[in-house]
C-alpha positions as CSV (number, residue, x, y, z in Angstrom):
1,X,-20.2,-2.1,-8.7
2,X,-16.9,-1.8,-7.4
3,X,-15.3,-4.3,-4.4
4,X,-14.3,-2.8,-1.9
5,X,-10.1,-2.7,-1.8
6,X,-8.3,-4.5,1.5
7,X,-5.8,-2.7,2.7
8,X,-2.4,-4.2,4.5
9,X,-0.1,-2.2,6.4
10,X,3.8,-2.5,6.1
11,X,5.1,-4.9,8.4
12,X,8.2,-2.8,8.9
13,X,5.9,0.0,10.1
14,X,6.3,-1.7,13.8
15,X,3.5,-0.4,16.4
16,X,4.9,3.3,16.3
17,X,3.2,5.5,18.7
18,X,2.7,8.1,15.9
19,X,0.9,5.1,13.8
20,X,3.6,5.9,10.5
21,X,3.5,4.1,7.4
22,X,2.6,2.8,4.4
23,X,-0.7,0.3,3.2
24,X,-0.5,-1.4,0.6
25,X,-3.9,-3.0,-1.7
26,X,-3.1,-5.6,-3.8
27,X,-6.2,-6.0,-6.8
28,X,-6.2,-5.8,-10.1
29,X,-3.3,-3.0,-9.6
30,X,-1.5,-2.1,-7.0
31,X,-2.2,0.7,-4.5
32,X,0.2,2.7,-1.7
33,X,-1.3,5.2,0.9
34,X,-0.5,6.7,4.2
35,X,-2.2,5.1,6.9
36,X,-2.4,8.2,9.2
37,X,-4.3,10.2,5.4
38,X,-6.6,6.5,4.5
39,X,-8.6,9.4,2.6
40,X,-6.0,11.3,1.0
41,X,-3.8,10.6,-2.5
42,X,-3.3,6.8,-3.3
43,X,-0.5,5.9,-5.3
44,X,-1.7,3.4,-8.2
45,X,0.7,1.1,-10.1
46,X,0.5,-1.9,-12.7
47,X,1.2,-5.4,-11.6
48,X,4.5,-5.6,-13.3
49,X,5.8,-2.5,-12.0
50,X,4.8,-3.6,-8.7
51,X,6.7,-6.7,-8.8
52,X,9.7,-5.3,-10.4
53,X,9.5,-2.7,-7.2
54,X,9.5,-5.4,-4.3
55,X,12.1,-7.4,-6.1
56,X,14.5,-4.6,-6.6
57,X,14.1,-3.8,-2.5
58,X,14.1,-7.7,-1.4
């Protein structure tokens, strides 16, 4: 069985009237989708390349 994945939304996203941005679930991998598609494609990355993303945009 598979745990159900928590998903955090950018904190750069503001409160936008149109509700755009990004979440983010952090497991096993890593996983981006667009909070206005929660159903649509998911972006899936490894730990490292995660980390080496939000390090290279800090």
């Amino acid at each position: 069985m598979t745990a159900e994945r928590i998903w955090r939304k950018s904190t750069y996203s503001g409160d936008t009237a149109s509700g755009s941005c990004v979440e983010v679930s952090l497991s096993a991998d890593a996983r981006v989708r667009d909070s206005k598609a929660a159903g649509g494609d998911v972006l899936a990355f490894s730990v490292s390349a995660w980390r080496a993303f939000v390090v290279s945009v800090a």
